[in-house]
N, C-alpha and C positions, 0 to 999 in steps of 0.2 A: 688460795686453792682449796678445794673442799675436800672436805676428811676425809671422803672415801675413796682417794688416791692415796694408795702406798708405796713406799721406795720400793723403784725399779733397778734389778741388779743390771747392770750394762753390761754387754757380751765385750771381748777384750780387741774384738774389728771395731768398735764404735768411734766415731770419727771424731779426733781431736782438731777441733773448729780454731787458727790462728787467730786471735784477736788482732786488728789491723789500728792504725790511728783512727783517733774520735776526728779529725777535723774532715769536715763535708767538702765532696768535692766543687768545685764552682757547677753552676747550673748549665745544662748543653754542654758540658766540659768534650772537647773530643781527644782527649789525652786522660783514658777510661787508667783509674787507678783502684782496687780492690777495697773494699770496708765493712766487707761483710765480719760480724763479729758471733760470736757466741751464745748470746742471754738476748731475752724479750724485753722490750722496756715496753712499760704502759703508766696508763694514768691514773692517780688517787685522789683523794680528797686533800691530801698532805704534797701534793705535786706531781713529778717522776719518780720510779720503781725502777725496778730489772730482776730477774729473774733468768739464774742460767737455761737457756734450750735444753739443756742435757741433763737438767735436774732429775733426778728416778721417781718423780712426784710425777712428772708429767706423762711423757710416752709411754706408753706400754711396747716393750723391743724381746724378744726372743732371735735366735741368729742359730740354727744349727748344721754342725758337718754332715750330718744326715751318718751314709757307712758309705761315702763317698772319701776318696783318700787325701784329699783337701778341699779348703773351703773354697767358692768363688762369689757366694753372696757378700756383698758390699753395701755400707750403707752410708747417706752421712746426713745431717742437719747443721743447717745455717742460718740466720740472718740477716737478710740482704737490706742493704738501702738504695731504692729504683729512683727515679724521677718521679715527683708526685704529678707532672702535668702526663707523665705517659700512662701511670696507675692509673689515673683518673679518663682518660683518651679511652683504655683498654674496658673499663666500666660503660664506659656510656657506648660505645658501638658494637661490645659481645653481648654484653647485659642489659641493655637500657635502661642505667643505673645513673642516676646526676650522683655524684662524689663530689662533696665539695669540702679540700682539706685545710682551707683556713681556718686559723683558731689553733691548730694543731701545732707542740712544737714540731720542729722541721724534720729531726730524726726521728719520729715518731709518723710522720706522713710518707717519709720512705719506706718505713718498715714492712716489708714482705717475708714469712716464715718458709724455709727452704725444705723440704725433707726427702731427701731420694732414697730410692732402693734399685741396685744394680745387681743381676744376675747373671756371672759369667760363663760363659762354654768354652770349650775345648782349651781353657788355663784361663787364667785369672786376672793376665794383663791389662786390660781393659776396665775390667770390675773395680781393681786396685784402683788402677788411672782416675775413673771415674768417684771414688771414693773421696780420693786426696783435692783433684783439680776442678771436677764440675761447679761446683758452689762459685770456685772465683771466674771462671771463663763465665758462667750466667750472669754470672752480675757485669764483668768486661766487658760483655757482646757491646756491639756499639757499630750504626749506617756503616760510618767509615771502613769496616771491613768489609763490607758483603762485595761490591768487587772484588778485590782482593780474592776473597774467599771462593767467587763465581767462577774465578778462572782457574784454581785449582781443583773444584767441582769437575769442569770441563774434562780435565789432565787424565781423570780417572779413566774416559774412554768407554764403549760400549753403551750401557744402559745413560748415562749422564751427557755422553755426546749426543743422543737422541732424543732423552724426554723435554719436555717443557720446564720452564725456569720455574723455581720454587715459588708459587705465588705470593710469602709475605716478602719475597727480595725486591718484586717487581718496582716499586718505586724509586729503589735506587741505582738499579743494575737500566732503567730509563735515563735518569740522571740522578749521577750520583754525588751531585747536591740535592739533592731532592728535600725541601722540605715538609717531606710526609712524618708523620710522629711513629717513633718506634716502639710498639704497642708491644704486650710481652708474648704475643703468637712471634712477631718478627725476631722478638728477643732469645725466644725458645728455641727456634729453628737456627737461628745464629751457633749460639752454645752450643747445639749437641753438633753441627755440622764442627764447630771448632773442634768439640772433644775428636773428631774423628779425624780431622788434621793432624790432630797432636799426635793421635795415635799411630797414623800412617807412617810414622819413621820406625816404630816396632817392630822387629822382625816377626815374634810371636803374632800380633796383631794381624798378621797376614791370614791364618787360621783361627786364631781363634778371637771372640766378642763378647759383647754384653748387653744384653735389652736392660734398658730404663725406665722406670716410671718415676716423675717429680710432679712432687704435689705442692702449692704455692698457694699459702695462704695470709689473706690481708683484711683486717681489722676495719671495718667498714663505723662502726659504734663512735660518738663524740660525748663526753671524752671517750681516749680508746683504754678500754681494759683490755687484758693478754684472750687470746683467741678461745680455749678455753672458757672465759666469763664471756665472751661478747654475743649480745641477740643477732648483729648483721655479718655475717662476712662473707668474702668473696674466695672461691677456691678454683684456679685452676692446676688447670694437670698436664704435661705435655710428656709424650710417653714412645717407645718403640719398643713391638716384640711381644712375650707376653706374662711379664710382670703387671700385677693389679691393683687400682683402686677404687677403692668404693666407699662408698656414702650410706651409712645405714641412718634410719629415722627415728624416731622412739615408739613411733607405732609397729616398727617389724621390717619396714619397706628398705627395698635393695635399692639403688641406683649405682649400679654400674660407670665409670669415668672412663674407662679403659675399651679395647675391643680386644681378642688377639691377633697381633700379625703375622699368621700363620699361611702360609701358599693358597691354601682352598677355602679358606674364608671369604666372602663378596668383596670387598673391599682393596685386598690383596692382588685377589685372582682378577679383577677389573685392571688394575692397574699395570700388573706385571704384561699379562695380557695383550693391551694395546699397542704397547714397546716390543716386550720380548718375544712374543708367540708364548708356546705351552712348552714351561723345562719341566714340569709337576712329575714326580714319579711317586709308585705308591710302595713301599719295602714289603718284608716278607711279614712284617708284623701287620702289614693291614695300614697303616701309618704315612700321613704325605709328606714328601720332602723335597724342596725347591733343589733342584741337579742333582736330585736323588740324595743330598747332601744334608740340606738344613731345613729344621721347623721354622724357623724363623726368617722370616722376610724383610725387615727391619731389626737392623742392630748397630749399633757399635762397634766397629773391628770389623772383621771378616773381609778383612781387603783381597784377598784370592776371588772371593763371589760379587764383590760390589760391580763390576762390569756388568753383572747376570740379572743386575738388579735392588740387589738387596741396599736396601737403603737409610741413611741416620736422620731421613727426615723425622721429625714426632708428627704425631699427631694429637692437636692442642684442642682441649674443651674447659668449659669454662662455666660456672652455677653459682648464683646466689642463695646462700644458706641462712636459716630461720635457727640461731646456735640453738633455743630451747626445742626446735622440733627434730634436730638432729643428737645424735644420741655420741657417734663417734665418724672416723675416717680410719678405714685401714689398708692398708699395701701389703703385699704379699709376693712373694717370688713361685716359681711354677711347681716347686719342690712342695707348694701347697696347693694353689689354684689345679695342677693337674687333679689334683685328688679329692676335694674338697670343692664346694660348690659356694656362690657367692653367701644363699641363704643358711647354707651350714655354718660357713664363717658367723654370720652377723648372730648365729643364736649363740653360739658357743661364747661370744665376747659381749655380748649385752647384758647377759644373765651372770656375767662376771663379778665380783667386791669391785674388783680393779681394772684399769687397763691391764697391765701387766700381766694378772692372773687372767685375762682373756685372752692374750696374745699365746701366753704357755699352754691356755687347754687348744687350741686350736692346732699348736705344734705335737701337743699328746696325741690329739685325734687323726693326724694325720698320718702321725708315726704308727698307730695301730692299727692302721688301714692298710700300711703295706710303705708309703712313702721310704725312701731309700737316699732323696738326693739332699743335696744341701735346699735349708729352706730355713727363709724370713718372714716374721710375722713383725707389725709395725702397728698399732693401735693409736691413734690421735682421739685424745678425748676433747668432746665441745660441751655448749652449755646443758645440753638434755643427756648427759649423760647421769645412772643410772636412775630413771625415769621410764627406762621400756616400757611398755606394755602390752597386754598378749600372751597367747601360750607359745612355749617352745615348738615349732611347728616341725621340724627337722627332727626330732629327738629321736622317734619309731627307727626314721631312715639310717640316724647314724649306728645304733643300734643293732641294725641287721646290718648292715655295712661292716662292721665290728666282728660281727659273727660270724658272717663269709669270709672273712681275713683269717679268723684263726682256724675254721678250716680247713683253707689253704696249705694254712702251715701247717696243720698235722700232717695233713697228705703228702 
């Protein structure tokens, strides 16, 4: 790792990852058993490595209550081991990416880097749930349930009895021997429909949720170094609601992974639309809320509204990243993205020593702006990190943004 990563303190929510047995599971196993483990292994000139995930070298993590009277940001990271013929399935038909992992040892070609951020509403059951349990349901997902799992989709009633079957099921909800390869959009959509099973016997879970954003990142490089040193890898994101990630470059450049799933966004408002009619109301603040109720159109939980629409499907995308032309990855919860703009974020954490010390100025900036709720800041550094170049182009705006805040407050 390079020196100009310094120990990151860990907020006391950060997810303590079980280490599971090293032995691999057999290949097409359909008796899905858990192995995600904790640390990155890669390759040296001297063999195999590893390196904890959760080392304070790596991530740059800030996590705060905000003057909200508990927390509901969640977060967690893991290390998954997928099938390398699906990894490799999922390259060649989102990417048009030939992956080819022979040569590789075996645990090293599964290896997929886990990292979510959960933001909860109206309580924290969800957020928690998702904390603890998402990492292994992702990796469990597995054909064999999507049945299963269709018909209690069905049970839900309303919006689920009407709309069209989730398109990555269609293969196997045809026949369900199907074999079609289960590419990690099918994988993505499995898991979080599972978290929400799980979650359906919660009482609390009736009110209240949580939007997700998981960002999955895999080592494309031969040999493979840890994702941090590697020039190729591959990052998808499968997401609901409106937690963020994004992809900033070393030239300044934003790319956005995320959209919001908010009622009056395109995207939202098309879909709800065709099914529900129009529930959109607008409050007295000027502000849309799906049954006059919720920002959120996709979430986790909220089983009182899931009839009305609101739904755990993600929405999955997927890029090919250049590590020396990207600089970092960062996730955020709305306790920042409401207040702060993507290009705000990327100046404040490029122009950073550190991950860590980026992720802190961008919780400072936001807290000075007025921010009040709980809010996560998550900084993934790559191989162009501190390499930016440019001027801080944002700085004027946060600056008078700064000074209309305090303002405010005298007044």
């Amino acid at each position: 790792m390079s020196q100009r990563l310094s120990p990151l303190s860990l907020s006391c929510n950060s997810l303590r990852v079980q280490c599971r047995r090293s032995v691999l599971p057999p290949f097409a196993s359909t008796t899905p058993i858990a192995y995600y483990h904790d640390y990155i292994r890669f390759q040296t000139s001297g063999g195999v490595s590893r390196i904890p995930l959760l080392n304070p070298k790596l991530i740059g993590l800030v996590n705060s209550r905000g003057n909200r009277a508990y927390q509901q940001d969640f977060y967690g990271f893991a290390t998954l081991l997928l099938e390398p013929h699906e990894l490799q399935y999922t390259l060649r038909t989102k990417l048009d990416y030939e992956w080819d992992p022979s040569g590789l040892p075996d645990f090293i070609a599964r290896q997929v880097h886990f990292i979510g951020l959960y933001d909860g509403h109206g309580g924290s059951t969800a957020s928690q749930f998702c904390r603890q349990e998402f990492h292994a349901l992702f990796e469990n997902a597995h054909p064999n349930h999507i049945p299963e799992l269709y018909e209690w989709i069905k049970e839900i009633g309303g919006y689920f009895s009407k709309r069209l079957r989730p398109r990555p099921f269609l293969p196997w909800l045809q026949d369900p021997n199907s074999k079609a390869v289960f590419d990690l959009e099918a994988r993505a959509t499995t898991a979080f429909f599972e978290v929400d099973r799980s979650l359906s016997g919660e009482k609390e879970a009736r009110v209240s949720g949580a939007t997700a954003s998981i960002a999955l990142l895999q080592t494309l490089d031969k040999p493979a170094p840890p994702f941090f040193a590697a020039e190729n890898l591959a990052l998808t994101v499968a997401h609901v609601g409106d937690t963020t990630a994004t992809i900033c470059s070393t030239d300044g450049t934003v790319t956005p992974m995320t959209t919001k799933h908010h009622a009056e966004t395109p995207i939202e408002s098309t879909r709800l639309r065709r099914v529900m009619g129009s529930a959109l109301v607008t409050d007295s603040f000027g502000e849309a809320r799906w049954m006059g109720v919720l920002e959120n159109t996709r979430s986790l939980g909220d089983f009182k509204y899931k009839p009305f629409g609101v739904t755990p499907e993600p929405e999955v995308r997927a890029k090919l990243l250049k590590g020396s032309e990207c600089s970092h990855i960062v996730l955020t919860s709305d306790g920042i993205s409401s207040l702060v703009s993507h290009e705000e974020v990327n100046d404040l954490v490029r122009f950073a020593p550190t991950p860590a010390e980026g992720a802190k100025r961008v919780l400072s900036f936001a807290e000075s702006i007025g921010s009040e709720d709980n809010a996560t800041v998550i900084v993934i550094p790559l191989l162009g990190w501190g390499k930016s170049q440019g001027r801080d182009t944002t700085k004027e705006l946060r600056k008078y943004k700064q000074n209309q805040a305090v303002g405010r407050r005298r007044m």
